[in-house]
N, C-alpha and C positions, 0 to 999 in steps of 0.2 A: 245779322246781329244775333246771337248767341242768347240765352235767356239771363245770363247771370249781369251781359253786359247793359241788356234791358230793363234789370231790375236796382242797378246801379241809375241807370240813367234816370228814373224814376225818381230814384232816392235823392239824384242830385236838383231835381227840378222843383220838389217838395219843398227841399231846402232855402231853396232861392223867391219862393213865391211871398209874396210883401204881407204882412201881420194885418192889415189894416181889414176891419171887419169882426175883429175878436170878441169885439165889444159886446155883441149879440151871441152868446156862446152858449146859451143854454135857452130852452124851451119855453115861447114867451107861457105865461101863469094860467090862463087856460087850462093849454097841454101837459102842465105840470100836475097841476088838480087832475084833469082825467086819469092823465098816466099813473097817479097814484092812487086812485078809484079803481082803476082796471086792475093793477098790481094786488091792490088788498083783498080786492075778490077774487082771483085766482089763486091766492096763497089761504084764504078760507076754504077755497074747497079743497077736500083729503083725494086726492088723484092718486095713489100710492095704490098697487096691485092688492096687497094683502087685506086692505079693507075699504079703500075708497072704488074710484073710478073717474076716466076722462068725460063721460055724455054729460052731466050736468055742467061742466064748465063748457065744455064745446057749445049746451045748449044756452049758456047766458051771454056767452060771447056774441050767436048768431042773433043772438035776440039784437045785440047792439047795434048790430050791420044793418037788421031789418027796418030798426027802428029809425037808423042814420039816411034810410031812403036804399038803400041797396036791393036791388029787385030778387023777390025770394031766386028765381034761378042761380042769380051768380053767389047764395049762401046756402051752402049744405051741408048737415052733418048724415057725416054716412060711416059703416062698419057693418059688421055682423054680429060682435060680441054687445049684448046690451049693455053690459056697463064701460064698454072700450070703445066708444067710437070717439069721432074725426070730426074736426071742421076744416071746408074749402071753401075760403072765400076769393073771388074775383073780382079785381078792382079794373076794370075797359080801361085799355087804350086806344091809342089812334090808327094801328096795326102798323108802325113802321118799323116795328122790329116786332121780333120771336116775344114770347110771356118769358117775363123771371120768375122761377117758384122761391119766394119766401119762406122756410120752415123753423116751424120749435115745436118740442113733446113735450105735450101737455102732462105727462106723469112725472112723479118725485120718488124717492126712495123714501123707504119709510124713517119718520123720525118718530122718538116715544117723549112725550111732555116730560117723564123724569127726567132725561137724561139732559135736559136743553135748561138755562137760565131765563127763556120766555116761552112761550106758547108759539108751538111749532107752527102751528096750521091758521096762526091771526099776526096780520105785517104788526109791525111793532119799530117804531123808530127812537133811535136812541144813539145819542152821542154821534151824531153823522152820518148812521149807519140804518139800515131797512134790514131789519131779523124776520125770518120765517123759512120754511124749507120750500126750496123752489127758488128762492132769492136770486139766487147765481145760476142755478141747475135746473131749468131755464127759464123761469113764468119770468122774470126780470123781463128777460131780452124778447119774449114772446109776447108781453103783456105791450111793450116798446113797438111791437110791428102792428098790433090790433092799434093802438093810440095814432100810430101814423098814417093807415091806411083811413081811418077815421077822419083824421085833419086834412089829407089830401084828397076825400072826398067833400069835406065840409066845404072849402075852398074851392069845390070843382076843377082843380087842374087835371089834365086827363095826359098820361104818360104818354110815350111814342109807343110803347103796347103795354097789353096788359100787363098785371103781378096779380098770380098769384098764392095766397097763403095759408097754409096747411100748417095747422096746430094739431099733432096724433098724438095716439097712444100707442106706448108698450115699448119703449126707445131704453126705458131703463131695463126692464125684464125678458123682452122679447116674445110676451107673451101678446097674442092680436096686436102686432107690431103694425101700429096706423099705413108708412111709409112702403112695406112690403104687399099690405092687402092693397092701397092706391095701385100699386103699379100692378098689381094680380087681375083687378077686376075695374078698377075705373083708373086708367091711365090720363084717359081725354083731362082729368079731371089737374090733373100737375103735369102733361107734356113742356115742356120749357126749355130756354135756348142752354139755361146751367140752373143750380140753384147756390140761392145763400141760404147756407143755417147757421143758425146764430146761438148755436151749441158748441161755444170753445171761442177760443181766438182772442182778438180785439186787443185794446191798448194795454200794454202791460207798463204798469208802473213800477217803478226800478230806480231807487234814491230819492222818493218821495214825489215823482211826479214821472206821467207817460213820458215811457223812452222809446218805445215802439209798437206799432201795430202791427201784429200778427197774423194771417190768412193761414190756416190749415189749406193745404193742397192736395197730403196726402197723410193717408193713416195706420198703424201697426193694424195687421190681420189678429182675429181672437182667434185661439186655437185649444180649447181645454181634453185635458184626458184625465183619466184613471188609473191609478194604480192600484193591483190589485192581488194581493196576496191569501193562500186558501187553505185551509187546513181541519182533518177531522175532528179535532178539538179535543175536549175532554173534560175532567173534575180538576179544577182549580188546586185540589189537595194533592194532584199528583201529576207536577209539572212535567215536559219533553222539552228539550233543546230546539225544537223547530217548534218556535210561539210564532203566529203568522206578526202578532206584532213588533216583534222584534225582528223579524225579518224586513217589513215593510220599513222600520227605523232604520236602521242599517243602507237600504234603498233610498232613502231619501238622505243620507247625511252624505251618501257619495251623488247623488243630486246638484245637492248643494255648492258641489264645487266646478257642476258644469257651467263653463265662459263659452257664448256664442262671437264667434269671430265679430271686429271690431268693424263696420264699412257706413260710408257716407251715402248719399243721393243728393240730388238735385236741391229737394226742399230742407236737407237740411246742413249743406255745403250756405246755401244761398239765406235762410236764418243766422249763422252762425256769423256769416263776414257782415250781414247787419249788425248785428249782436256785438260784435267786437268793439263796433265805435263805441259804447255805453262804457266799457273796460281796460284797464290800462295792464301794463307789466306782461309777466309770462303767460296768466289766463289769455288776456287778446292776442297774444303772439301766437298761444296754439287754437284759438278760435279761429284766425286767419290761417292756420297751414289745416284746418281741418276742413273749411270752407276750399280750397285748390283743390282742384283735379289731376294727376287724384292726391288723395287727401295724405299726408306725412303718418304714415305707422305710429309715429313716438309721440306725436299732437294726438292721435287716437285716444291712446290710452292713459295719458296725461290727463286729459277733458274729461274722459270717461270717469274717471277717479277722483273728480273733482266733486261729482254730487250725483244721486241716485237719478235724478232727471237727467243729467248731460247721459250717465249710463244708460238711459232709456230711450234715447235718440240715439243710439249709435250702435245698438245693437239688438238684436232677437233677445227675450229674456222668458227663464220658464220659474215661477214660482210656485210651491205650497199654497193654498187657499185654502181644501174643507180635511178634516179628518175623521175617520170612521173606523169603531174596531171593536169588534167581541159584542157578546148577545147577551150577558149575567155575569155579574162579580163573582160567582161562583163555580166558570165553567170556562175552559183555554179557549180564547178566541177562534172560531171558525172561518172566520172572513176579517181581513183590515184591509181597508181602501183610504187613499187621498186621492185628492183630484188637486190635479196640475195645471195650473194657467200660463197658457203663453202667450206672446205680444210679438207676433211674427215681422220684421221690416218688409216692408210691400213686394218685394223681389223674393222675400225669401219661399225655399222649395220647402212647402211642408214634409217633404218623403224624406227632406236630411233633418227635419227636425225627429220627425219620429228614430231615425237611425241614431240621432244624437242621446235621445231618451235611453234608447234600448243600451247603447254601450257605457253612459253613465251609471245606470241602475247596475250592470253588468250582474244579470240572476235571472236567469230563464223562468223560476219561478217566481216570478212577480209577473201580473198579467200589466200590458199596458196597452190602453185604446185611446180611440180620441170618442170624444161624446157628440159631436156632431160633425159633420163637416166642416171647414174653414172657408168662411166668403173672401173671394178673392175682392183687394180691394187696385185697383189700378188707379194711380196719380192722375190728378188732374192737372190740363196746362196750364199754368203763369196765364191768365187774361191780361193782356198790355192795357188795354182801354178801362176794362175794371179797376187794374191796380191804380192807375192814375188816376181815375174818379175819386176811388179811397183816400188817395195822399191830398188830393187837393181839398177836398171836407175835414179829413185830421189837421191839415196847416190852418185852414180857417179855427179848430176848433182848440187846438191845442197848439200852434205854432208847428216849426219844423220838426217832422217826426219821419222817421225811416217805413216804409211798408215793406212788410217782406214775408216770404209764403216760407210754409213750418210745417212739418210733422207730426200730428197727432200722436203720445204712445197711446192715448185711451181706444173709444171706437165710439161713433156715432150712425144715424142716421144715413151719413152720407154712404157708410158703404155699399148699402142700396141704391141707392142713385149713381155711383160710378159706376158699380158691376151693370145697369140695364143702361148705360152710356152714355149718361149726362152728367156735366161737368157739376161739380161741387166746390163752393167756397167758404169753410167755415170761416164763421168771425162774429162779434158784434162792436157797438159802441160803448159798452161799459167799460172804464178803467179798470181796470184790478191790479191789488197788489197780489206778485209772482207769490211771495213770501207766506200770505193771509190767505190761499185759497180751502174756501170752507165748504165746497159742494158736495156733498153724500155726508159730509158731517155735523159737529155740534153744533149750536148758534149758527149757523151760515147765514152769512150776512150781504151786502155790496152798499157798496159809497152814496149816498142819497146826492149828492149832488152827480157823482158818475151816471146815475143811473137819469139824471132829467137831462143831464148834457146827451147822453144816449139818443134821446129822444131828436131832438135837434141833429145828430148825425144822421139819424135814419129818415128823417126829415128830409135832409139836403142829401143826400145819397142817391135814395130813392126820386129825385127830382133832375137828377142827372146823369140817371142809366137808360 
């Protein structure tokens, strides 16, 4: 059986599983109260690179574990950067299977009190909604796995094996990236049969209630470069024709019109003919000829053009992000540089992306580099047994809902874990509206009731892997 007809079959069985149980759908009030105990102390503390740090949350979370009876060995924080380290916690099973590693990054992007209607860095509930930074972008869905791993020890059930879960730093920045030092120097510490990170994913709301749950399977490659234009400069009062910035302008406006061919894959053939049932008219008609193998040319580009997200699934894209030019208002720029960000599709050959750069710019002298290497990220496979775990906790929680694996255009943690070759499942149980996503931005917010039903998913998930 073929994956797409596996992931159908799934969808049909989800479908047909009977409502009865719903009643219980959210978190009994305990787990509510902690789960928003542990949230508001994670969104108090400032984890952000530029001025906070991950140890002090790593170290009051382990305090919780210890406190909870968790024997100091299976609770460690560990790193090398003192204000960036790591929690690893392990919750025993019965060894009848491999460990699942559980992950979320404990850091935020930075947000400034001006710029927000509440206080970034103190949860704040209002009108349905949990404000603070980290909300969504991940202490939500992090704060959601410490709350469960808690209750299913409180309760003493002991898994068929271990979980366990690693809360790191430097996911946003990459600076002491938690998830890159584990596997560098203590591997033992997250060896596992795959992981779930619960950085992306999960129920997307679509007409006012979950239409689908989402599984990242696989995700765009980062790929940034430089462009870089040089010149001896001069006195301001006595301009030349070769200004490096109008040179580098000129470079980037024929940029701009570079299109990276239009192609499908796996996960996002197999999102899209999910996706289709939500949508009527000519959108689902070419949402189903783009999800076929292979995929119709004229659905390609039709979808693509539909919205900058469908554009972003369907093809490699290179944009503008920093610019940089001239040394004094009163003296012809010497140097202008941009840096270019791309979002490579998993297959794609970086050596034709660079080739694609050089002939766009088409100007020898504009220098063009890439500023690190590109992590290869390799797809992970459709888990059958996982997926149907998922659907059978979304039908209890939310009635019939389609599960289906997607393509990240962002980048997470998981790239690390595919490239050292273990499977990765992003997702969580938060709702979210497609429409309202506020993570790296102002007020970010998530559903106060999304977020305790969460709880309850990871609950019943984690009790059935």
């Amino acid at each position: 059986m073929n994956r797409n007809l596996v992931l159908s079959a799934l969808i049909a069985t989800a479908a047909l599983l009977p409502l009865a149980g719903r009643a219980a759908d959210t978190a009994p009030q305990a787990d509510r109260a902690l789960g928003r105990e542990l949230l508001a102390e994670l969104i108090a503390v400032d984890t952000t690179s530029e001025h906070g740090g991950t140890t002090l949350a790593a170290e009051k979370l382990a305090r919780r574990f210890l406190d909870a009876g968790f024997a100091p060995a299976d609770v460690q924080v560990v790193g090398d950067d003192p204000r960036r380290r790591n929690l690893v916690v392990r919750l025993r099973g019965r060894g009848e299977r491999e460990p699942i590693l559980l992950l979320a990054h404990l850091d935020v992007v930075e947000a400034r009190r001006a710029d927000w209607h509440v206080d970034p860095f103190a949860l704040t509930e209002r009108d349905g909604y949990f404000y603070g930074r980290g909300t969504m972008d991940i202490k939500g869905a992090g704060a959601g796995l410490v709350e469960t791993l808690l209750r299913l020890h409180r309760e003493g059930f002991v898994p068929r094996g271990d979980y366990l879960l690693a809360l790191t730093a430097g996911e946003e920045d990459g600076v002491a990236n938690g998830v890159q030092w584990l596997l560098a120097h203590r591997p033992e510490l997250i060896r596992s049969a795959y992981s779930i990170n619960v950085d992306g994913g999960g129920p997307e709301i679509r007409g006012g209630k979950p239409a689908v749950l989402s599984v990242e399977t696989a995700e765009k490659v980062f790929l940034s470069y430089t462009l870089t234009v040089r010149n001896p400069g001069g006195h301001s009062s006595l301009p030349t024709p070769d200004n490096a910035i109008y040179r580098l302008a000129q470079a980037l406006e024929r940029l701009a019109s570079l299109r990276f061919p239009l192609r499908s894959n796996a996960a996002t053939r197999g999102y899209y003919a999910t996706l289709a049932r939500d949508y009527s008219g000519a959108l689902a008609a070419d949402m189903r000829a783009v999800a076929r193998t292979p995929s119709d040319p004229a659905a390609l580009a039709r979808l693509a053009a539909s919205s900058v997200y469908n554009n972003a699934q369907l093809r490699t894209t290179c944009v503008p992000t920093l610019l940089q030019g001239g040394q004094a208002e009163n003296a012809l720029p010497q140097v202008a540089r941009a840096t270019i960000n791309c979002r490579l599709l998993p297959d794609e050959d970086p050596d034709r992306v660079d080739a694609a750069l050089r002939q766009a710019v088409a100007d020898p002298g504009v220098e063009i580099a890439r500023i690190a290497p590109p992590q290869p990220s390799p797809p992970s496979p459709v888990d059958e047994a996982l997926f149907a775990r998922i659907a059978k906790v979304a039908q209890e929680l939310w009635g019939p809902m389609p599960v289906t694996p997607y393509m990240s255009a962002g980048a997470s943690d998981s790239v690390f874990l595919r490239a050292a070759g273990m499977p990765s499942y992003v997702f969580n149980g938060i709702a979210y509206d497609v429409d309202d996503d506020r993570s790296h931005g102002q007020d970010e917010r998530i559903l106060v009731d999304a977020y305790y039903r969460s709880l309850e998913f990871d609950y019943r998930l984690l009790k059935k892997l």
